[in-house]
C-alpha positions in Angstrom: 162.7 133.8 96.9 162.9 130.3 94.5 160.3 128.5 93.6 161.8 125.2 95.2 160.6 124.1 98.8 161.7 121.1 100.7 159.4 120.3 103.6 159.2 117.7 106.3 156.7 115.8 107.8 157.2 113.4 110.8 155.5 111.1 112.8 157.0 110.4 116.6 156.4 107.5 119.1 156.0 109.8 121.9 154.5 108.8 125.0 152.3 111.0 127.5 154.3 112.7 130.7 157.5 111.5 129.0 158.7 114.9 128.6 162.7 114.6 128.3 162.1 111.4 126.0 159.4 113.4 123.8 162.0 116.5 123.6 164.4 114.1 122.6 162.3 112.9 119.7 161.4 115.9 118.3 165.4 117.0 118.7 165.9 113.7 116.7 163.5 113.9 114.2 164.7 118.0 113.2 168.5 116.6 112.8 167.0 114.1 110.4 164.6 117.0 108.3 167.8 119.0 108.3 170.0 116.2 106.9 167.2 116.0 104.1 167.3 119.9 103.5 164.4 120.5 104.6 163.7 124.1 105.4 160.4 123.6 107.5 160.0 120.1 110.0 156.3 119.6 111.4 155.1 117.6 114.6 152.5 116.2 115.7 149.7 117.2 118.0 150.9 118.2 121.5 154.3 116.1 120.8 156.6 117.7 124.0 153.7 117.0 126.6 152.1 113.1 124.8 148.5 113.1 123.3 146.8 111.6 125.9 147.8 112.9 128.9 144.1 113.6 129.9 143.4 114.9 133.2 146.9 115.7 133.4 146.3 118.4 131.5 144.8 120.1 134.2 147.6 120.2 136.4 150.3 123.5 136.4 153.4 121.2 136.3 152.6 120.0 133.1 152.7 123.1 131.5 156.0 124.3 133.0 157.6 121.2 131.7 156.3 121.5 128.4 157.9 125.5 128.5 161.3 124.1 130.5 161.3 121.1 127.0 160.6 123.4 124.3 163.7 125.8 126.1 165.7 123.2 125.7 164.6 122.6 122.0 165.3 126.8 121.1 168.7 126.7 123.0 170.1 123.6 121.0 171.8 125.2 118.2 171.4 121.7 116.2 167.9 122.8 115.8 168.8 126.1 114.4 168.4 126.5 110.3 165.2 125.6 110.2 161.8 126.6 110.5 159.9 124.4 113.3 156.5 123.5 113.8 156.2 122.5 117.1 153.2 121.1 119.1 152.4 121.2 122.9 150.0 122.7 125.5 150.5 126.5 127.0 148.8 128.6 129.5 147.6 132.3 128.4 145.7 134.4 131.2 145.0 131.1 132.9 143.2 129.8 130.1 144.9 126.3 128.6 145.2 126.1 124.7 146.7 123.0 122.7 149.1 125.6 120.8 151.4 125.4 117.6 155.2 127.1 118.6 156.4 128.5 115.5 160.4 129.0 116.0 163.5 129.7 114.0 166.7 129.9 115.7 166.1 129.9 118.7 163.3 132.5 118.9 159.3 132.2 119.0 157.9 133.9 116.0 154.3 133.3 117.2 152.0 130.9 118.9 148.9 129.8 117.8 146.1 128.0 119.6 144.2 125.0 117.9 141.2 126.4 116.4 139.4 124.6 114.2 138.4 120.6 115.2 138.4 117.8 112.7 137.0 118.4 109.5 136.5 122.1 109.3 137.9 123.1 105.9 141.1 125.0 104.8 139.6 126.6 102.1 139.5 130.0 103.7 143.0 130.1 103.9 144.1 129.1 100.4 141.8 132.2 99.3 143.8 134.8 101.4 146.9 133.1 99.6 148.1 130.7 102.2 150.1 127.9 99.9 151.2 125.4 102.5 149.4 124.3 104.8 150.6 122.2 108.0 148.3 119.6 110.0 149.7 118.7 113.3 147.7 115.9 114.3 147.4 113.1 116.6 144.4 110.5 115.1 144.1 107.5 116.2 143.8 103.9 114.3 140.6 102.2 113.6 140.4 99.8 111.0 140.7 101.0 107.5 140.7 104.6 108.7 143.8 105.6 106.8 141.6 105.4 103.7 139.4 108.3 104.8 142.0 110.5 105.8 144.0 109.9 102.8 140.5 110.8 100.7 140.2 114.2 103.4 143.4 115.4 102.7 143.1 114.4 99.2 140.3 116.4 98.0 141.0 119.3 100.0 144.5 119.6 98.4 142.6 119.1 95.1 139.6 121.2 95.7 141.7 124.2 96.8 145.4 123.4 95.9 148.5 123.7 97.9 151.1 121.6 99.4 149.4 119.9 102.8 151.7 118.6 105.5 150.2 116.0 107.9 152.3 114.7 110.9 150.9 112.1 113.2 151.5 110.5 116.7 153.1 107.0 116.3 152.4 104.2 118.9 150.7 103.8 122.2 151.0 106.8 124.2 149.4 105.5 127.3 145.9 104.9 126.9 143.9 102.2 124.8 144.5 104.0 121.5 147.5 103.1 119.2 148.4 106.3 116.8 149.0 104.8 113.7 151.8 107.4 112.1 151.8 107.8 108.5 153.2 111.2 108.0 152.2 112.1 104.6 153.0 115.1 102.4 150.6 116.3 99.8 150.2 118.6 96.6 147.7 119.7 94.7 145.2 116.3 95.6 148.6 113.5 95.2 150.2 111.9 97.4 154.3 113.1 97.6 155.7 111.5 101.0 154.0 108.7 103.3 156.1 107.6 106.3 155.0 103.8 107.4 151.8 103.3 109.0 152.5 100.9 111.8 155.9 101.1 112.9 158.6 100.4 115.8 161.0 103.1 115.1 161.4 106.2 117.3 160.9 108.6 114.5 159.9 108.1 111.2 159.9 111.1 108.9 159.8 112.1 105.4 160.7 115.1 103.2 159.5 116.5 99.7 160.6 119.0 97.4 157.5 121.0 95.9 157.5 123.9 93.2 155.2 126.6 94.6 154.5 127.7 91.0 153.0 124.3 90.3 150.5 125.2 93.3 150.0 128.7 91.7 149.3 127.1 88.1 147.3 125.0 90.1 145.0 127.3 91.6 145.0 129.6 88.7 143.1 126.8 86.6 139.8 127.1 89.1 137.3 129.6 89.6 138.0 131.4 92.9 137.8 135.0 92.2 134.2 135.5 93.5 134.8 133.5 96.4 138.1 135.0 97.2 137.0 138.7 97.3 134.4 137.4 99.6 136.6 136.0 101.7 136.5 138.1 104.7 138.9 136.4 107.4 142.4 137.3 106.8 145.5 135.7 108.1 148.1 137.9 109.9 151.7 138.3 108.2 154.9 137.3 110.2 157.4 138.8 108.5 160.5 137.3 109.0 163.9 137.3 106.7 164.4 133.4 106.7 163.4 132.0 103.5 161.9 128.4 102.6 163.2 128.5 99.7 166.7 129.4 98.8 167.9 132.5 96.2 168.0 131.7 92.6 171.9 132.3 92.8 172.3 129.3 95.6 170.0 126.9 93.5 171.2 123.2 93.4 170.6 121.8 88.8 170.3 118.3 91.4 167.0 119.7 92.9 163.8 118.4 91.7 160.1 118.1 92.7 159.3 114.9 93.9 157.3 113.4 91.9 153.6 112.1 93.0 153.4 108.3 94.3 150.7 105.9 95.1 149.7 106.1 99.0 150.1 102.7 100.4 147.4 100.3 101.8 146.9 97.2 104.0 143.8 95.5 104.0 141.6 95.1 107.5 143.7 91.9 108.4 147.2 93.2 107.8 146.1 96.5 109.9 145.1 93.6 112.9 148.3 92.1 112.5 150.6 95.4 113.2 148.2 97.3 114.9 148.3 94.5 117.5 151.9 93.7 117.3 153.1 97.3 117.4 150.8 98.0 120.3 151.5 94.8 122.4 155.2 95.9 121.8 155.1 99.4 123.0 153.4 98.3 126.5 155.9 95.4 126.9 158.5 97.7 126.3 157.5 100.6 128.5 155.7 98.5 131.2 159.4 96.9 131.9 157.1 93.5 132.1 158.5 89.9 131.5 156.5 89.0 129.0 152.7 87.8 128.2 150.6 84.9 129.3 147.4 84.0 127.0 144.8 81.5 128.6 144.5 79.6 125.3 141.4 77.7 125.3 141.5 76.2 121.6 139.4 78.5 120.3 139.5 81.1 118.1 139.5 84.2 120.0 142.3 83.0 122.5 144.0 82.0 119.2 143.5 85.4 117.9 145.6 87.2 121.1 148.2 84.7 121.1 148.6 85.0 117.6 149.2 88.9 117.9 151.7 88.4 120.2 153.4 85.7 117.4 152.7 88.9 114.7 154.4 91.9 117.6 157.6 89.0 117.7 157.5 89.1 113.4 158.1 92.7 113.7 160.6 92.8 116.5 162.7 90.5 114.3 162.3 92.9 111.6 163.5 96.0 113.9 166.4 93.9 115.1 167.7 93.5 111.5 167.1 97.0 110.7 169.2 97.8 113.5 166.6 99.8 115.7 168.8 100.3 118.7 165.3 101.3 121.0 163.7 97.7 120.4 167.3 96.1 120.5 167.7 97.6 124.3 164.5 96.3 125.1 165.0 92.5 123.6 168.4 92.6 125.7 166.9 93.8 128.6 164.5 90.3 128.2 167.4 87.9 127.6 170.3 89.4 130.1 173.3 88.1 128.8 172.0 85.4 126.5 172.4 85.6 122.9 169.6 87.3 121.2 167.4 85.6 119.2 167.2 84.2 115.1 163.8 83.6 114.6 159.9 85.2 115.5 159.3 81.4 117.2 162.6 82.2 119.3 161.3 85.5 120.8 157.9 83.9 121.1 159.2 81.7 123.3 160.9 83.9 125.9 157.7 86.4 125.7 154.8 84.7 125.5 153.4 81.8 127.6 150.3 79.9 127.0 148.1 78.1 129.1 145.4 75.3 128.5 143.4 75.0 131.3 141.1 72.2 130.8 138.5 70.1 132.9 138.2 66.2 132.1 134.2 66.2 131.4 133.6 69.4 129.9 137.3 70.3 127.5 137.8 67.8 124.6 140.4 66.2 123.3 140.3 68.6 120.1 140.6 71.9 121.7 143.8 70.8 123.9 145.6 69.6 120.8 144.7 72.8 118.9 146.0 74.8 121.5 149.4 72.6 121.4 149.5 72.6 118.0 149.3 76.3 118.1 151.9 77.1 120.6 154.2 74.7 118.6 154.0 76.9 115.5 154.3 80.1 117.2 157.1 79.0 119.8 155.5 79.7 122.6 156.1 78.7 126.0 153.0 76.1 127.1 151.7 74.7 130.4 148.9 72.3 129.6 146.7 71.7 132.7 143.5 70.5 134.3 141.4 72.6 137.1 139.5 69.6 138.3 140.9 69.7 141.7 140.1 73.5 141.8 136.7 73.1 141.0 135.9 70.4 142.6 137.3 72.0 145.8 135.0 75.3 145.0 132.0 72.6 144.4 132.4 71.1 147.8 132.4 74.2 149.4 128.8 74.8 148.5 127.5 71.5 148.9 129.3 71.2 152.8 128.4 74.6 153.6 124.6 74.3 152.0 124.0 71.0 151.1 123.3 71.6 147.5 125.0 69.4 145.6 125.0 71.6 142.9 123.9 69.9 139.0 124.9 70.9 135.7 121.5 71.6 133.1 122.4 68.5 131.2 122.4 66.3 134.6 119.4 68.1 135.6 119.8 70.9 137.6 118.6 74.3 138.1 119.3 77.1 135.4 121.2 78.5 138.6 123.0 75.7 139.6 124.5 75.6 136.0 125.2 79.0 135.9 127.3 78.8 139.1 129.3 75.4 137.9 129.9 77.3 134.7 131.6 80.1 136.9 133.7 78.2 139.4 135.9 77.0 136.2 136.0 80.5 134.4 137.2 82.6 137.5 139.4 79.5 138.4 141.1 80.3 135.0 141.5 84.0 135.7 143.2 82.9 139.2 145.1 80.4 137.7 146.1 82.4 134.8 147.5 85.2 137.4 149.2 82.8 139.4 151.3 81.3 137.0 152.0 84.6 135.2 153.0 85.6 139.2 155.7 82.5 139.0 156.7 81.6 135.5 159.8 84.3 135.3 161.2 82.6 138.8 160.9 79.0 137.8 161.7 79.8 134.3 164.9 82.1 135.7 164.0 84.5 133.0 166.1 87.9 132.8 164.4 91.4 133.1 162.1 91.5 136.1 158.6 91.6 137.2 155.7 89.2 136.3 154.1 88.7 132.9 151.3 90.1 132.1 148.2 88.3 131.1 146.4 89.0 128.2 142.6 88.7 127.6 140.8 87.7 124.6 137.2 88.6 125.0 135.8 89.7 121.0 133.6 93.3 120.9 130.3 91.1 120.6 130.8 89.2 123.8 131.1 92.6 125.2 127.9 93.9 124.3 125.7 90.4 125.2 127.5 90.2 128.1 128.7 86.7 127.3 131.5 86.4 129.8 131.6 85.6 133.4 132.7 88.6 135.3 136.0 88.2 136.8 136.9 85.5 134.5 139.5 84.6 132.1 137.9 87.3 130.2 139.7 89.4 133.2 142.7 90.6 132.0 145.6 93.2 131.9 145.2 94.0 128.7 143.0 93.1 125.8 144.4 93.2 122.1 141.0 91.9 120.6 138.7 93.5 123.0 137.0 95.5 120.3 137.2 93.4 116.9 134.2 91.7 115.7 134.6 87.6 115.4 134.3 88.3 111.3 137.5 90.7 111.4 139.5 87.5 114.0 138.2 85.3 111.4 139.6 87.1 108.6 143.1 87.6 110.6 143.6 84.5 111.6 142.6 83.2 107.7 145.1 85.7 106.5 147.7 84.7 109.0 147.3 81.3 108.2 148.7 82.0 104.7 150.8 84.9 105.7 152.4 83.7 108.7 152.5 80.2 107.5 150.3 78.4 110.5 148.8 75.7 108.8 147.1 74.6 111.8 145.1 77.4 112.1 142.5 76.2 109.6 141.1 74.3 112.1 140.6 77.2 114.4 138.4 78.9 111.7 136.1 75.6 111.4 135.9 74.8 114.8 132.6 75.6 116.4 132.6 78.7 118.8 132.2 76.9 122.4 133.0 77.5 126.1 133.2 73.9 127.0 132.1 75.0 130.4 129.1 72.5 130.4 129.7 68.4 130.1 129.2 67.1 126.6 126.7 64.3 126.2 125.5 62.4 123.3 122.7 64.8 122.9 124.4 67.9 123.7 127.2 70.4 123.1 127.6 74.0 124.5 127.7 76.5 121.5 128.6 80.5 122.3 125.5 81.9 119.6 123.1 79.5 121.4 124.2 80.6 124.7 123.7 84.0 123.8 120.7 83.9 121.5 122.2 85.9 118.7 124.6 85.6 115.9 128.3 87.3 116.1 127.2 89.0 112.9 123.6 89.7 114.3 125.8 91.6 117.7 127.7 93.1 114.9 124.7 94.9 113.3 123.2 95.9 116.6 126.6 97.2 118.4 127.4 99.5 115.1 123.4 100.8 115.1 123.6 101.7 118.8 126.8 103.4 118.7 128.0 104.3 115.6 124.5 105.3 113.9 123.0 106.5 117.4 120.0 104.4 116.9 117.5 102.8 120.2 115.4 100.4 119.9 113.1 101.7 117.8 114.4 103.1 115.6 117.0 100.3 115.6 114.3 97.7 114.5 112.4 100.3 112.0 115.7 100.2 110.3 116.0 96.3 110.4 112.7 96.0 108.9 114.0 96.9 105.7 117.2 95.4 105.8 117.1 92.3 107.2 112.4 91.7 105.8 111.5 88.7 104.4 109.3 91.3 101.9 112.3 93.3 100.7 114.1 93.7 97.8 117.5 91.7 97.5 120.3 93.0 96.0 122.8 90.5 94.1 124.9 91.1 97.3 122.7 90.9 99.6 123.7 88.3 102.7 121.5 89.7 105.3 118.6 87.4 107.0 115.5 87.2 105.8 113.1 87.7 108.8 109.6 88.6 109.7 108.9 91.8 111.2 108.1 90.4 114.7 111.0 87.8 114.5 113.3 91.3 113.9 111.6 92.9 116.8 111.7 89.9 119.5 116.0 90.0 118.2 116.0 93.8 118.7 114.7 93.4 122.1 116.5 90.6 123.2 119.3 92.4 122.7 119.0 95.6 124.2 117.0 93.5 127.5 120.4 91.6 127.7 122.5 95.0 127.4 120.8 96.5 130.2 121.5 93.2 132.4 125.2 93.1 131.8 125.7 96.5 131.6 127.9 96.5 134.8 130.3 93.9 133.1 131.0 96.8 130.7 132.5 98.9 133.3 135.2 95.7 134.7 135.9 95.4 131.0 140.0 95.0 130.4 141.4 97.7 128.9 141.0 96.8 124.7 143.3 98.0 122.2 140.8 100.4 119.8 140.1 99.4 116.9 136.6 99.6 115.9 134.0 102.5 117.1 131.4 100.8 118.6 133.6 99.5 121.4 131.4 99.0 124.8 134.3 100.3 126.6 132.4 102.7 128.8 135.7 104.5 130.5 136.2 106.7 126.9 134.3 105.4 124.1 130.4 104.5 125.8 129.5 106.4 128.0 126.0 105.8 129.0 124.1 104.9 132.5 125.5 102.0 135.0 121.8 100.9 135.7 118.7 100.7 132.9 114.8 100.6 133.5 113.3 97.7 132.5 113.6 97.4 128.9 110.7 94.8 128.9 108.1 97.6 130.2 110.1 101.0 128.3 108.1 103.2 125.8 110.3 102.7 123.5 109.3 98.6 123.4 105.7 99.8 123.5 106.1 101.9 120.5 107.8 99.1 118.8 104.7 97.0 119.3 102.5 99.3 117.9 104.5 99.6 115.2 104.2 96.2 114.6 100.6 95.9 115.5 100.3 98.4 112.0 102.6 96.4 109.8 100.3 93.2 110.6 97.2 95.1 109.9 98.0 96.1 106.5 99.0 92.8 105.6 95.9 91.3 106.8 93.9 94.2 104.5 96.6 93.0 101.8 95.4 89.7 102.4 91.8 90.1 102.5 91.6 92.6 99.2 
């Protein structure tokens, strides 16, 4: 056996239950690996069946598929020649396993079922010899999450040495999750091969030649011969006569290592703008829809999904020139036997239609013109509208069937009567928004069925307070922003600005966060963080504490104390509030009262693209009760108080010594 191995890595856009277009993938993407000489092509996680099948994966049939798929993959002699890594789910003594199918021409040399979980270490096998490693995997994107799996593999490979080949799921298989690809190849801690990490095309893959002695020079260099003859679990042999690496006698003098290469990075913004575009793409494309429709209210977040939709058409555009035959079936399928189109603002056009939906007292004159100016840049196709008559109609219906003739705060009604006035315009919008997505494609005559879908644009925070009328505009199909902070949309929408060249959308960013639902007088104007009593960046802090640091109230504001005290020490850095212990304690509780209030709104929440991990989504990522105790009378409030009680105590000894 040579020293020379050329491996493969590839990242597929499969899609769950899609089991002949999955098999035709992985067929695809071992032609390509062969083409490159490579001698061993690894999948992703459970690539014949789709990642997220979920309680699919229950049922028989899915299992038989799977076997009737991967028969087809051993009978296709195209796939012979190589050794193939394959990933789906099998039944053993009626016990499921997510399994790896090891095969070579035709033939199963073994299976094995996943046994380890995320993060449990490799070293292990690189002690009982083991020099390349393969990581089927299917993670899914968060923001800036490729730069801890990139570190992972990284110092695994460097710690241990070896060649490490990591294959990923690419695209929206079904669920809220987008799988961000980026099949990468590693050796000895560098970086060798990285396939893109947001990306259109059916199969990406890449290949890289590696010299096995460089591992075993590698590994000779550090001190493992204690920990190896203490290594008691041993890997079983399958001895087979296919080699990865040719004879010496059938060498090609053209044959190199590849050499080691940056890994490549976007910042938080870029990952927005393709995570969002990729995604929005994928369940166009599969959902056989007409198109989109964003309410776009003239602020930012409604600015933020329509631009995402502007970002998907950038990268259409892209796919067309690189002739991706998939995404050029799907734009034709949209435009029927018109000519396809030139530019992003073209496609925008036939895809995406916004909507103002105004009211004369309460919208003003500069939100409708942003929202024009908006949809000029991006192409879009805009209805601008008033839903006076709607309301006004909804209004009367109280007053003749009640006789309330219901007041506004500002005119001097009831905290009620406001409340309801607020929400006869926002659920008018979601109607409205529905309706017109119902009848644009007839009155527009637009090619490739159905009705659009309508997009929300409802940020994480306004999740977590609550701050949304249930049923409202807020109610959508799907939600690209659904959990992204309004700091992260700021910095997209800054960075699209620039990038995308939208000068207008500098006025977005200095606009004032509003949901013109109440009249504005001299003396008033509705603003979102008064409405809701707390900062976007203060919801920030307290939805990443709850969920992602597992933190209640408590211990929530013990922690607060120190970060956010008037008494503590500032770093150079430091751009947290300064606050008194009580002011950080009547926020803490303010907030978690509020949670508990809207908690039901979390469970009608539209279905949000992932992207950060405190998302309230409560069908996968939040699981916690429908209905709280009173917050205002918990323990956990009471212990806070005490708490508190102390801290003023020893400041008033302070004081008095």
């Amino acid at each position: 056996m040579g020293r020379l191995v050329t491996v493969a890595a590839c990242a597929l856009r499969q899609w769950a239950l899609d089991f002949e277009g999955n098999t035709n993938r992985i067929i695809e993407s071992i032609r390509q690996a062969k083409a490159a000489g490579a001698r061993l092509r690894v999948g992703p996680e459970l690539e014949i069946s789709g990642y997220s099948c979920n309680d699919h994966f229950l049922e028989p049939d899915l299992y038989l598929h799977c076997m009737e798929m991967l028969a087809r993959i051993l009978e296709d002699e195209t796939c012979h020649g190589i050794l193939l890594d394959i990933g789906l789910p099998v039944t053993h003594r009626n016990v499921n396993y997510n399994c790896r199918v090891v095969c070579l021409d035709g033939k199963i040399l073994f299976i094995r079922p996943k046994m380890y979980l995320a993060n449990d270490g490799n070293i292990p096998m690189t002690l009982d010899g083991v020099e390349i490693i393969t990581n089927s995997s299917a993670s899914h994107f968060s923001l800036q999450k490729l730069d801890i799996r990139l570190k992972l593999i990284g110092e695994a490979t460097r710690k241990c040495g070896g060649v490490y080949i990591y294959s990923n799921v690419s695209g929206g298989d079904g669920e809220r999750l987008y799988f961000d690809g980026c099949a990468m190849i590693f050796c000895n801690g560098q970086v060798l091969a990285q396939s893109p990490q947001f990306s259109l095309n059916e199969v990406d893959l890449v290949t890289a030649t590696v010299d096995l002695e460089e591992v075993r020079a590698y590994r000779s260099s550090i001190s493992r011969a204690m920990q190896a003859a203490q290594n008691t679990r041993k890997y079983h042999r399958i001895q087979t006569p296919f080699e990865l690496s040719p004879d010496e006698e059938h060498w090609d003098i053209r044959r190199r290592p590849t050499l080691p290469r940056e890994p490549i990075y976007y910042s938080a913004e870029e990952e927005i703008a393709l995570c969002t575009g990729c995604y929005l793409w994928d369940y166009l494309a599969r959902s056989k829809s007409a198109g989109y429709l964003a309410p776009l209210s003239g602020g930012l977040d409604s600015c933020a999904t329509s631009v995402s939709v502007f970002s998907m058409c950038r990268l259409v555009m892209l796919a067309i020139k690189d002739e991706n035959q998939p995404v050029i079936a799907t734009v034709k399928r949209l435009y029927g036997d018109s000519d396809l189109p030139k530019t992003p603002q073209e496609l925008c056009r036939r895809v995406l239609h916004t909507v103002y939906m105004g009211m004369s007292k309460q919208s003003s004159t500069e939100t409708r013109q942003r929202a024009k100016d908006l949809s000029k840049a991006i192409g879009s196709y805009h209805i601008n509208l008033d839903i006076d008559s709607v309301y006004h109609a909804q209004k009367n219906l109280v007053q003749s069937s009640l006789g309330l003739d219901a007041k506004f705060k500002v005119e001097g009604g009831t905290h009620a009567e406001n409340l309801m006035l607020q929400n006869i315009q926002a659920r008018t919008r979601m109607v409205t928004a529905y309706e017109f997505a119902q009848i644009l494609p007839t009155t527009r005559e637009l090619a490739g069925g159905g009705s659009l879908l309508v997009l929300g644009s409802a940020n994480v925070g306004e999740a977590l307070r609550g701050y949304m009328t249930k049923y409202d505009c807020s109610s959508a199909d799907i939600n690209p922003i659904g959990s992204i902070d309004k700091a992260a949309l700021k910095g997209f929408i800054a960075w699209a600005r620039d990038h995308f060249d939208i000068p207008c959308l500098e006025e977005f960013l200095n606009a004032t966060p509003t949901a013109e639902l109440e009249p504005v007088t001299e003396d008033y104007t509705q603003s979102d963080e008064a409405d809701m009593g707390l900062t976007y960046a203060e919801l920030t802090a307290f939805g990443r504490l709850r969920k992602e640091r597992k933190m209640g109230p408590l211990s929530m504001w013990q922690h607060l104390v120190h970060v956010w005290g008037k008494d503590r020490e500032k770093g150079p850095d430091d751009q947290n509030p300064c606050l008194e212990p009580s002011q950080i304690a009547e926020k803490v509780k303010f907030f978690f009262v509020h949670y508990a209030i809207t908690r039901h709104k979390a469970t009608t929440l539209t279905p949000a693209l992932h992207c950060n991990d405190y998302s309230p989504d409560d069908n996968r990522f939040d699981l916690r009760p429908f209905l709280y105790p009173s917050f205002w009378q918990s323990w956990s409030f009471k212990r806070i108080d005490r708490e508190l009680a102390r801290i003023e105590e020893g400041r008033e000894k302070a004081r008095s010594a």
